[in-house]
TILUM-466809 format. One line per 5 residues: their letters; for each residue y, x, z of C-alpha. Coordinates in nm, 4 decimals. Layout:
% TILUM-466809
A	Y,X,Z; ...
% end
This chain:
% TILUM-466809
XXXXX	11.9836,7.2687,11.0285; 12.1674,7.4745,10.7797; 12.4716,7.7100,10.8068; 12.6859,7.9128,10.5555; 12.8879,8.1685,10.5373
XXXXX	13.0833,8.3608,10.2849; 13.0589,8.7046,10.1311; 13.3507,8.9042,9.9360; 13.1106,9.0792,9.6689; 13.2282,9.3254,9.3372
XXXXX	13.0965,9.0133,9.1339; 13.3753,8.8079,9.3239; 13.3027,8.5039,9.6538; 12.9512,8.4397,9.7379; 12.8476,8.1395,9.9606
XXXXX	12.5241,8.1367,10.1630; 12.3449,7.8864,10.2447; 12.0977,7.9490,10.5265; 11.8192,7.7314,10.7134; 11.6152,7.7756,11.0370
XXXXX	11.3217,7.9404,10.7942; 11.5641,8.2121,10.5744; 11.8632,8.2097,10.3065; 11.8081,7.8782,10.0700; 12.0917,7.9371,9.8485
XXXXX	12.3587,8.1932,9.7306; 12.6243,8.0388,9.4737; 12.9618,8.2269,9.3277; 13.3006,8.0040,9.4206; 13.6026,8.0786,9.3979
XXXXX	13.7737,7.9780,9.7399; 13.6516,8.0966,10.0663; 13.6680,7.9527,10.4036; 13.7032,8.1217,10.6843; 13.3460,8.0572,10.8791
XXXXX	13.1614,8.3070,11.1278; 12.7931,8.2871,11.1457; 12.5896,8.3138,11.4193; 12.2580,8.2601,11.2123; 12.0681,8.5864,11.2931
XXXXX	12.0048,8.6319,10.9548; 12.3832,8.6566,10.8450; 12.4272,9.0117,10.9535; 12.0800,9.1426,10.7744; 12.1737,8.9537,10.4360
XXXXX	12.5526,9.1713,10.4451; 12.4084,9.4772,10.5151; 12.1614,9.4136,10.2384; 12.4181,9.2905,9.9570; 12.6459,9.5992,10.0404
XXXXX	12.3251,9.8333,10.0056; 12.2745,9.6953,9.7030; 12.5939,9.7049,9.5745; 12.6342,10.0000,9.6851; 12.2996,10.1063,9.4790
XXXXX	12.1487,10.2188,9.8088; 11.9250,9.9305,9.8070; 11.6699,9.8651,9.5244; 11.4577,9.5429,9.7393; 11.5795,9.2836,9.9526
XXXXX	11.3678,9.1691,10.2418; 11.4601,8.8386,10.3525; 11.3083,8.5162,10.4608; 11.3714,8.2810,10.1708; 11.3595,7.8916,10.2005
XXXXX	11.2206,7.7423,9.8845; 11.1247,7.3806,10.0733; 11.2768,7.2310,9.7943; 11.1033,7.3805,9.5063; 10.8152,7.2569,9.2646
XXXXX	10.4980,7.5141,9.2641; 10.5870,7.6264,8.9242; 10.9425,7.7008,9.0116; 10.7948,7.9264,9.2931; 10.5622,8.0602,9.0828
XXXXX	10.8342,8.2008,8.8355; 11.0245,8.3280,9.1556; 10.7458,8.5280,9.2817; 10.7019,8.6791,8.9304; 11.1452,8.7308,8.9898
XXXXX	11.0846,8.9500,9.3046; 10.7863,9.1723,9.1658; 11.0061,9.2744,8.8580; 11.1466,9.6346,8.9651; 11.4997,9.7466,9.0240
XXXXX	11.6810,9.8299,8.6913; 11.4067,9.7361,8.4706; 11.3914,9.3919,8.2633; 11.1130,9.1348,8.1459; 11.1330,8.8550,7.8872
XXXXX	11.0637,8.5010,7.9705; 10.7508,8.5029,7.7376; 10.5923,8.7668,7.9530; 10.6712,8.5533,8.2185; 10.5107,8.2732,8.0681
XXXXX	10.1885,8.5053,7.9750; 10.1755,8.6149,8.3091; 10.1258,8.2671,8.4405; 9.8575,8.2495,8.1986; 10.0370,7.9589,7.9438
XXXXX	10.2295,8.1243,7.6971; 10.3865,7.8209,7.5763; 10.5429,7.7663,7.9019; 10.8345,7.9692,7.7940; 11.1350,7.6992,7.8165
XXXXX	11.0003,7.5818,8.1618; 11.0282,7.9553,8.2447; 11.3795,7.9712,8.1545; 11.4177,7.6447,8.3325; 11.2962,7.8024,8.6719
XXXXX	11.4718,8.0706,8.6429; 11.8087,7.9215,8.5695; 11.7362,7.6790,8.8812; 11.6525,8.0007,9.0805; 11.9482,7.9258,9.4167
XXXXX	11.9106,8.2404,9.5281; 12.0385,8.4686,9.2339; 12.0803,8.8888,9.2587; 11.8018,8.8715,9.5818; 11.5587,8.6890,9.3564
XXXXX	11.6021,8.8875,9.0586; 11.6537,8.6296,8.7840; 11.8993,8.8390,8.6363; 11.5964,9.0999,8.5261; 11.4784,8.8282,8.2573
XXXXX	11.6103,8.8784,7.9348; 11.5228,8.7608,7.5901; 11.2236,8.8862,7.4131; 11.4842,9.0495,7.1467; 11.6366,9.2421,7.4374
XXXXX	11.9162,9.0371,7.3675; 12.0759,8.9058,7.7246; 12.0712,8.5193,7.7651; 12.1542,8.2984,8.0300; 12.2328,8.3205,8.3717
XXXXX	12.3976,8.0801,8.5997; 12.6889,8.3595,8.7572; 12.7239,8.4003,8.3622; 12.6475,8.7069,8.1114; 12.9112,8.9361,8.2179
XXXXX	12.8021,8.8993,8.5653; 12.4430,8.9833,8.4097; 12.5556,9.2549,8.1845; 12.7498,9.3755,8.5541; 12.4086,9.3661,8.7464
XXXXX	12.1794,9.5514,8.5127; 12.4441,9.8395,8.4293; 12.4793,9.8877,8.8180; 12.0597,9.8870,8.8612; 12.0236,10.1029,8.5595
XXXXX	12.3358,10.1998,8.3817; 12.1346,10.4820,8.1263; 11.9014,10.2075,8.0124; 12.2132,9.9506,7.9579; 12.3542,9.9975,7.6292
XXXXX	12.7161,9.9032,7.5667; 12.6010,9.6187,7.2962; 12.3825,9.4372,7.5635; 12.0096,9.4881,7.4340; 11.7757,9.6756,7.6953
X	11.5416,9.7788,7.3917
% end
């Protein structure tokens, strides 16, 4: 059974999505509705995104629900979660971490079909230029997340390098 709920974040209206084994999706909309959740998780995953927002927070721990997911898509993820707060990684050291460098557009695949963006880090993977490229919430959203992590390291003209 799932349930969602919204939160009111800097970055604008986030909807959860959450099953009986943790959070399976988080997805910027504009329109809210008014819902209460009684999931136990609900409460844990606000206090987490205000931490974080706050920059008191620098790793979520929460259940995630990947059910839906091919092995290399989690494979990507887990590489999402290890990358540290305010620090970046290119998609072709993802792909040489997974031991196929060639694997870099199915990286950048995975992570652009990543539900569960800001908690799995996707927005840490930049291109091997330093040059920011995609993310589903969109670049300024990106350009938002990795000033707030580390805003010395963040230059004004978007490269991390």
């Amino acid at each position: 059974m799932t349930e969602r709920f919204y939160y009111k974040s800097p970055i604008g209206n986030l909807k959860l999505i959450l099953s009986d084994k943790g959070l399976q999706s988080m997805q910027l909309v504009e329109h809210t509705e008014q819902i209460s959740s009684n999931h136990s998780l609900s409460s844990v995953i606000i206090q987490q995104l205000d931490a974080y927002f706050n920059k008191t927070l620098k790793s979520f721990d929460l259940p995630l629900d990947w059910e839906n997911a091919t092995d290399f898509e989690k494979s990507v993820w887990d590489i999402l979660l290890k990358i540290p707060y305010g620090k970046t990684i290119s998609y072709s050291a993802i792909a040489e971490q997974l031991g196929n460098p060639k694997s870099v557009r199915a990286v950048g695949t995975a992570n652009g079909r990543n539900p569960i963006p800001i908690i799995v880090p996707c927005h840490r993977v930049i291109g091997k230029n330093g040059q920011l490229t995609g993310f589903a919430l969109g670049l300024d959203i990106k350009a938002y997340l990795l000033n707030l992590e580390n805003p010395q390291r963040f230059a004004q003209q978007g490269k991390l390098f």
